[in-house]
C-alpha positions as CSV (number, residue, x, y, z in Angstrom):
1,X,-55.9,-5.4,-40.5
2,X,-52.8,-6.6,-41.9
3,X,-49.6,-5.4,-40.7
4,X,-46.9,-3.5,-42.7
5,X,-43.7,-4.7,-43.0
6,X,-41.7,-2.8,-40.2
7,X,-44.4,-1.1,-38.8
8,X,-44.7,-0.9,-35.1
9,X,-47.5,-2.9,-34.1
10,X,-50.0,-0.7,-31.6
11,X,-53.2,-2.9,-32.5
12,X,-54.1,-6.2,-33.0
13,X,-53.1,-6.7,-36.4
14,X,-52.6,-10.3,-38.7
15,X,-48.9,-10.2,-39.8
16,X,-47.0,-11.4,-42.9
17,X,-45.7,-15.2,-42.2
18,X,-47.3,-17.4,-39.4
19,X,-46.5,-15.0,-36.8
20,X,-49.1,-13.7,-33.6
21,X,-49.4,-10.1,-33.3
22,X,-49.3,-11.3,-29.6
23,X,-46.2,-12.5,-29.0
24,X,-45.0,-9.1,-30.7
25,X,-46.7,-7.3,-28.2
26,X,-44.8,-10.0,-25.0
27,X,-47.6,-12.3,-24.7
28,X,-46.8,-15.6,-25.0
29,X,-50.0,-17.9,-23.8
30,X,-52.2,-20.6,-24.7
31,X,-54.0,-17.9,-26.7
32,X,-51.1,-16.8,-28.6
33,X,-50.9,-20.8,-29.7
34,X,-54.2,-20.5,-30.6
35,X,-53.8,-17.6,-33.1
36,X,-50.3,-19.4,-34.8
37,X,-52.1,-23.1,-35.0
38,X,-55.5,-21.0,-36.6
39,X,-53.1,-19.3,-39.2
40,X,-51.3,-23.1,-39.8
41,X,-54.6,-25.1,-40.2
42,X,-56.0,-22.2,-42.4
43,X,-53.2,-21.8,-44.5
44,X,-53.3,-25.8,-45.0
45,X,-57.4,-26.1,-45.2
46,X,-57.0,-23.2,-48.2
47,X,-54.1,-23.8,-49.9
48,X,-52.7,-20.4,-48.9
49,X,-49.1,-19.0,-48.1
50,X,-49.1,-16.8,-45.4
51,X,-45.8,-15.6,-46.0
52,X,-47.0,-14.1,-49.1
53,X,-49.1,-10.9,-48.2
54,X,-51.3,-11.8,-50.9
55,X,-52.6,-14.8,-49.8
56,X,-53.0,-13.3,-46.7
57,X,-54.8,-10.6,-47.5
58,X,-57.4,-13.3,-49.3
59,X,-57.9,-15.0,-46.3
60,X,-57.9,-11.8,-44.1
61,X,-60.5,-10.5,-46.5
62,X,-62.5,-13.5,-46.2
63,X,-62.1,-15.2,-42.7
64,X,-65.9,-14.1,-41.9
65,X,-67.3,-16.4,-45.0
66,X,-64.6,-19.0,-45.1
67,X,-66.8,-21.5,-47.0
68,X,-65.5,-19.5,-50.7
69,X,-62.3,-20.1,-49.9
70,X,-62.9,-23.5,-50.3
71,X,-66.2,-24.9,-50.7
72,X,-65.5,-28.5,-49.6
73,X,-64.6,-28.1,-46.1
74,X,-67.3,-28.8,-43.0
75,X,-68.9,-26.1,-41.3
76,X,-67.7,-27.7,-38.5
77,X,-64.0,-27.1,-39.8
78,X,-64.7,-23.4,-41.1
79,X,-66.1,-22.5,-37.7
80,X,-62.8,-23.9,-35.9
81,X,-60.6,-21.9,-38.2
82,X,-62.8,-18.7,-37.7
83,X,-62.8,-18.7,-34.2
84,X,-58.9,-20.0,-33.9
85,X,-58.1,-16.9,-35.9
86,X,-59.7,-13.9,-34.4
87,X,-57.5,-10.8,-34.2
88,X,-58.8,-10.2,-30.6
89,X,-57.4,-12.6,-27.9
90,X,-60.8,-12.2,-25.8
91,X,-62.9,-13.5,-28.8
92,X,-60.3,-16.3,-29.9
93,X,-60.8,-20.0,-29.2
94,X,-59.8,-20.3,-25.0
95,X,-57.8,-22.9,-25.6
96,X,-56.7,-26.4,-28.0
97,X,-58.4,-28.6,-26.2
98,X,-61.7,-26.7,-26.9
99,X,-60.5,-26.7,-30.5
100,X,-59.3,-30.8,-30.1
101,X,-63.2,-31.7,-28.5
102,X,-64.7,-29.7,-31.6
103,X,-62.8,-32.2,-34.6
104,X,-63.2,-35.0,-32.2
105,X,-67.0,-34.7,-32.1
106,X,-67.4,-33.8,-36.0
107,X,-65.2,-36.7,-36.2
108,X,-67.2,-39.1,-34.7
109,X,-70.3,-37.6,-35.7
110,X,-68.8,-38.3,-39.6
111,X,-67.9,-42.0,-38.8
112,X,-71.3,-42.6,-37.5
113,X,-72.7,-41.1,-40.5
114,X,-71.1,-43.6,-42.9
115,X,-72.2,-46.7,-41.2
């Protein structure tokens, strides 16, 4: 699932660096900022280099059972970052505000928790 360095890309495909098989392809759309954010937010949440093909094979490898990567995070925040990152555009997150609602809510829901 991960592209080679100068290969031509045919299929959806996660590439080396923070880049969206996507705009390779000439789309450039809310879903194609959905896809680069995902890879930005999961490369932060995990401590990961995406410009490193090893780190992105780990997360590649891993994206359906996110919690090992790093056990402290939310559900809430694994889920954003699973469904931010999906290969296929129809399956991805439809667009940031969905993704902005989702932290809001866990957000709140934390605040209200420590009260």
């Amino acid at each position: 699932q991960i592209a080679q360095e100068d290969e031509e890309i045919r299929v959806p495909k996660y590439l080396i660096g923070y880049q969206s098989w996507d705009y390779h392809k000439g789309h450039y759309d809310p879903l194609t900022d959905v896809l680069t954010l995902g890879l930005h937010l999961a490369s932060i949440a995990f401590g990961l280099d995406f410009r490193k093909k090893d780190d992105l094979e780990l997360f590649v490898n891993n994206r359906k059972r996110l919690y090992f990567l790093n056990k402290k995070l939310h559900p809430t925040i694994l889920n954003v970052i699973y469904e931010m990152t999906h290969l296929y555009r129809e399956d991805r997150t439809v667009n940031l505000q969905e993704v902005i609602t989702k932290l809001k809510n866990y957000l709140k829901k934390k605040s209200m928790m420590k009260r």
